[in-house]
Each structure stands twice: as C-alpha cells, then as structure tokens.
N, C-alpha and C positions, 0 to 999 in steps of 0.2 A: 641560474641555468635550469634549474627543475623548471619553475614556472611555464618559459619557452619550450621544456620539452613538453608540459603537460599541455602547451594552448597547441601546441605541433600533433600530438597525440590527436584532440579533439577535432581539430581540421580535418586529420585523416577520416577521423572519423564521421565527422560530418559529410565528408567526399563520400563517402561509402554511401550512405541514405539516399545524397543525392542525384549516384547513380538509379539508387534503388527504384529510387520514386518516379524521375523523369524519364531516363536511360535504358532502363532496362526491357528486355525484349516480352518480358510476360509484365499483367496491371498489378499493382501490389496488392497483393492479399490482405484480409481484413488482421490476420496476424499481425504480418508487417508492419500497418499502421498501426496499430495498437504498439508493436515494437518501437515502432519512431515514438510514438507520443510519450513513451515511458524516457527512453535515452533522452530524448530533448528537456523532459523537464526533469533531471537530476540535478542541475543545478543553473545561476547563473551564466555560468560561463558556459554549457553545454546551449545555452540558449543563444548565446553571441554567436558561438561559433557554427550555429546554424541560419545567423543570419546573413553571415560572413556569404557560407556558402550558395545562399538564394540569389545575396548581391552576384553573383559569377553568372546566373542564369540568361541575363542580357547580353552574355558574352558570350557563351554557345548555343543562343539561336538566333546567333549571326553567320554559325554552320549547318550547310545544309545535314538534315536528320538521317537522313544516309550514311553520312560522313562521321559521325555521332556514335552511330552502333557500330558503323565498321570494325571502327578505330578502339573506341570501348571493347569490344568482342577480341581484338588481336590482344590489346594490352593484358587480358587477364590472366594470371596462373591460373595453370590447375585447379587449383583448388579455390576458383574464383575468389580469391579475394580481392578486393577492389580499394583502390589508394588514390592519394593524389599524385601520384606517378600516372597511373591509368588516366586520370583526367588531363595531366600534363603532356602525357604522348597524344592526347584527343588536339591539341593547340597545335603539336607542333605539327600533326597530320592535315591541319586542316587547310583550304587552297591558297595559293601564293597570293592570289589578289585578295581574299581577306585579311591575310595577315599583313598585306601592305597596307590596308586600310585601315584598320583596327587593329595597330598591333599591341600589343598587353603584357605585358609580361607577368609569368607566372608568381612571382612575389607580389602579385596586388592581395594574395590570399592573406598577406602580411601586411596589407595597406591600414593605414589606421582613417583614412575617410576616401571615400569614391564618390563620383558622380556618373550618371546614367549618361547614354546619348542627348543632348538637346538639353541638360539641365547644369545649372549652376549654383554653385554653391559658396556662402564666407564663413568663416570665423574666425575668432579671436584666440590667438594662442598663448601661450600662459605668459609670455613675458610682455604680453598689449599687442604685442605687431598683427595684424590683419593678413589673412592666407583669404584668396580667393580662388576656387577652383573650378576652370572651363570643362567645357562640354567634355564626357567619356574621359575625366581624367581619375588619378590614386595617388596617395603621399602617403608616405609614411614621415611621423614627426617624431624626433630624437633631441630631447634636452636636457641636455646635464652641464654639471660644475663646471665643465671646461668648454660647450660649444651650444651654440642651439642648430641643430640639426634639421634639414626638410628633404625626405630621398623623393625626388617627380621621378613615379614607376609609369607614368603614361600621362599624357595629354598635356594640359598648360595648366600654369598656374600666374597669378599675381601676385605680387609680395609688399605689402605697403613695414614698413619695420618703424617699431617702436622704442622709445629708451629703455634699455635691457634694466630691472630693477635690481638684478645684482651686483652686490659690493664687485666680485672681480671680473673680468672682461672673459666675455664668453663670443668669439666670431657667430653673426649669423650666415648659414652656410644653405644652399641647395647644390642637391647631387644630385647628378645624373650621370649613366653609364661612362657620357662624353670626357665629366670632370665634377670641377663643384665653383659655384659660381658667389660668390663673398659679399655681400651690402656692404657699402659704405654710407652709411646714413639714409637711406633711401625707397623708391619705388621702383619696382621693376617687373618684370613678366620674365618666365624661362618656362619655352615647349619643347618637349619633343618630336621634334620632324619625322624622324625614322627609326630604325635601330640605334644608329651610330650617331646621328646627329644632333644635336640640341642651337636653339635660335631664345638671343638675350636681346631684348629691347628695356633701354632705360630711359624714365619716365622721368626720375628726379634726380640729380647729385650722379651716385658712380656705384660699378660693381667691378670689382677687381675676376677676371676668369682664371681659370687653373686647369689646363688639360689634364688628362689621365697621365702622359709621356710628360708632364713637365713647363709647356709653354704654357707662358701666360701673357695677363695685358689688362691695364686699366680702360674700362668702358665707361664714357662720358655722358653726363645726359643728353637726350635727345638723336642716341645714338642704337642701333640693333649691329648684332655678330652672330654669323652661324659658327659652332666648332663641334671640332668633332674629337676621338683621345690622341688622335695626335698634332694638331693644327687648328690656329683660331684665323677663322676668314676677314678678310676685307670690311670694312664695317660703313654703315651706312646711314643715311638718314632718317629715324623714326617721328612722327607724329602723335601727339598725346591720344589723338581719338581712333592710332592704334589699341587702344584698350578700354574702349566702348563694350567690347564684349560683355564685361561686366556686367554690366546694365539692359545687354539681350539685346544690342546693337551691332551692326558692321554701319561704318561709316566709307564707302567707297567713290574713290576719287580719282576719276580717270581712269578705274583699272578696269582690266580685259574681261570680258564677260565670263570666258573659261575658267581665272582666275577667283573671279566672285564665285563660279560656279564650286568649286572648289574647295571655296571656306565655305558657303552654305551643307556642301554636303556634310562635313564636320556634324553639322546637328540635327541630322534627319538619319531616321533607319530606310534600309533601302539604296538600293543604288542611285546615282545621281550622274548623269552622262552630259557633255557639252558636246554637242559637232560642232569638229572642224572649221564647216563651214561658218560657222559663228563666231568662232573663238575668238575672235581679234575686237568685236563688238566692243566698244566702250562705254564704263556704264560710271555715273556720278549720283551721286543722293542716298541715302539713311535707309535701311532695311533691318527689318526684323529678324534677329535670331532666333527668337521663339518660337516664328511660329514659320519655317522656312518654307513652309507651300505657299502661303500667300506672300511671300516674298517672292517668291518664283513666277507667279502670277502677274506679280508687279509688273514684274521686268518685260512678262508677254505683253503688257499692254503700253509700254513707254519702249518698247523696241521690235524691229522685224524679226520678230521669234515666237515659236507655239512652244506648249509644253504639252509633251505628249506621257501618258501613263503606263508604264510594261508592267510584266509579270511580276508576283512577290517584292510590290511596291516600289519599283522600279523607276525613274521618272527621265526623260531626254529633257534638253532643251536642242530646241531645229530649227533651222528656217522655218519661217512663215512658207 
C-alpha cells in the first residue's frame, strides 16, 4: 500500500506543474522551470509520473481555455494549492457535449497504457494474450495468482486471449463500470458507449457477461450485446470485418452515412457534423481510419455531398 500512496503522492504532484506550466494565469518563471527541472528528475518514477501527466494534455485541449482557467481558478484554496482534485473539478466542469463525446474518466491517471485520438495501439501481455487498443482509449491491467485482470477506463479495446502459462486457472476478465465480461477461449472487442453502457462483439468461440446487479448470459461467436449494470440487451449479428479497426479500417456496408459519419469522428480532433438532410445516404466500401479527412473526401466525391470546414477544425458533411 505505501508504493500506491507514493505513485498517488507523485500524481498530485505532477498535477500541480501541470497547472503550473499550461494553466496558469501568469508564464512560468525562469524559477519555476528550474523548479520543474529539479522535481522531475529526482528520480525514475517522478519522471513517469510526469509523463503520465502530459498524456492528460490531449484531453483538456478538447476544453475550451476559458473553461480551463475558470474552473482551475474556482477549485483552488486559499492558499493555492493545486491537486488532482482541482484538475478533476476541471473534467467535471467542462460542456455536456464534450463530455459526451470524450468522455474519460478520471482514473486514466491510473491507466497503465492510453491512446491518443486517431491512434492505435497492441501488445502483448504477460500471459501471450494480445490487447489491442482503439482510438482515445486507457486500461488498466491487473494480474495475479488468482485472475488476469483488464479495467477499459475509456474507448474500445480487442482482446485476442492466449493459453494462460499458469499451473492454476486464473479467469481472463475485462471491467467496465457496466460489469466484467469473461473469455472463453477467444476473440473479442469490449467499448464503452457511454457512461453506463458497454457493447461486446464476439469474434471467436464465447464470452460469458456479468452485469454489475447480477445478470448474466453466454455470448456466441458472431454475435455483439449492449449492457448496461443492470440489464444485458438483445443481441445481434456481428461481422468479423467489424474489427478492421485494428488495422486503420472501417469496412461499411450499407450503413447510413450519419452513422459512418459517427465512427469517423471517433478519430479525428474537431468536431464532425452530419445534416439531416443527408443522413439517411447509404454508403458501402473500405475507408480509412487513419487518415479520416481524406476519407471524408471520399465519400464527397462517390456521393451528393460537400464537406464543408468550420471554426476550430470543425468539419460538416451537407448537401451538395
């Protein structure tokens, strides 16, 4: 328990700098940086825990910098001290429609790998099994004697699962708020939708779900469930080149252009808008996740649609 106080300590403290540096209302003083440069390098782990804190940086200038000092400026004592409390009232101050869009939760500070907007990332975790993590997502991974452990704090992940090398049986589990969702020999994907909801698509063999209240249910391959902590949905048919993503693909097949509009925004910073008038457009064939402007571009030129450019990287799709 000391350890996690002392990385909990270093957080705070690392929050603090990076008010200092970004946030704050006067430029830092040549002090200051000399002060930073000293705290950062005492040791190893004051250096993680600084990196920790720069990863967060892509996630508050997705709030407007108004919103930023406000909020910063109300949360402080007296005696200015500055916490990850003051950064965490910064999230929950900031507009409804960001936080529906990006929503994060404050434990990514505790994430043990993230991914930026538009980037993806694999690896291999210690018992072989394969973690892939989509766009603006965080896990944290927990394994021990008795389970191997993956908390999805934001966005999607993949899960390809391997023969566990240990003599005794350890469940592989993913958490989320919803519940935690159990491999049975297999492939699978688990996102979070929103706050409350988490969405299971299986790829190969089965995943057993576990709501927060209790219900559960074995999920078949070829099969996707939304659930939420108290109720598992309806379930329905998935497609394997549902998980193209991986590879920096959407493969779209009939679906609605709003829709596509939708999961492109997923990997672009900026806003992303569908009219109405369009929305019902049907669109089929292979686009890029990587690079989702010229994906967008695409679709202006194989459909009656402009893409038009707003402020603060803004982007419509409209009638022609």
């Amino acid at each position: 328990m000391a350890g996690a106080a002392t990385d909990q300590a270093l957080l705070s403290e690392a929050a603090d700098w990076l008010i200092t540096l970004h946030y704050d209302y006067e430029k830092p003083s040549a002090q200051d940086m000399a002060a930073f440069a000293r705290w950062r390098q005492q040791s190893a782990a004051h250096g993680a825990a600084w990196l920790r804190a720069e990863a967060m940086l892509g996630t508050f200038a997705q709030v407007p910098p108004d919103v930023c000092k406000q909020t910063l400026a109300a949360a402080r004592r007296p005696n200015r001290r500055r916490s990850l409390a003051a950064l965490g009232s910064l999230l929950m101050a900031a507009p409804a429609s960001w936080l529906a869009w990006r929503e994060l939760s404050w434990r990514e500070w505790m994430a043990d790998e993230m991914t930026a907007i538009g980037e993806q990332r694999s690896l291999v975790l210690p018992d072989g099994s394969q973690l892939t993590l989509n766009t603006a997502s965080a896990v944290a991974i927990r394994f021990t004697g008795a389970e191997r452990r993956v908390r999805l704090l934001a966005g999607e992940i993949l899960v390809t699962t391997h023969t566990d090398p240990s003599p005794t049986y350890r469940p592989f589990l993913v958490q989320t708020r919803a519940g935690t969702v159990q491999a049975l020999g297999t492939r699978f994907s688990v996102r979070r939708i929103d706050a409350t909801t988490t969405r299971v698509a299986v790829f190969e063999h089965a995943v057993g779900i576990k709501t927060v209240q209790g219900a559960s249910r074995r999920l078949e391959e070829g099969s996707t469930a939304d659930f939420d902590a108290d109720a598992i949905g309806a379930s329905a048919a998935v497609e394997r080149s549902a998980a193209l993503w991986e590879r920096g693909m959407l493969l779209a097949r009939n679906m609605r252009l709003a829709d596509v509009v939708a999961e492109m925004a997923r990997y672009r910073s900026g806003a992303l808008h569908c009219d109405p008038a369009v929305a019902e457009l049907r669109v089929s064939g292979a686009l890029s996740l990587k690079n989702a402007d010229a994906s967008l571009e695409l679709l202006a030129q194989s459909l009656p649609v402009r893409i038009t450019h707003q402020a603060k990287g803004g982007v419509g799709v409209e009638p022609r």
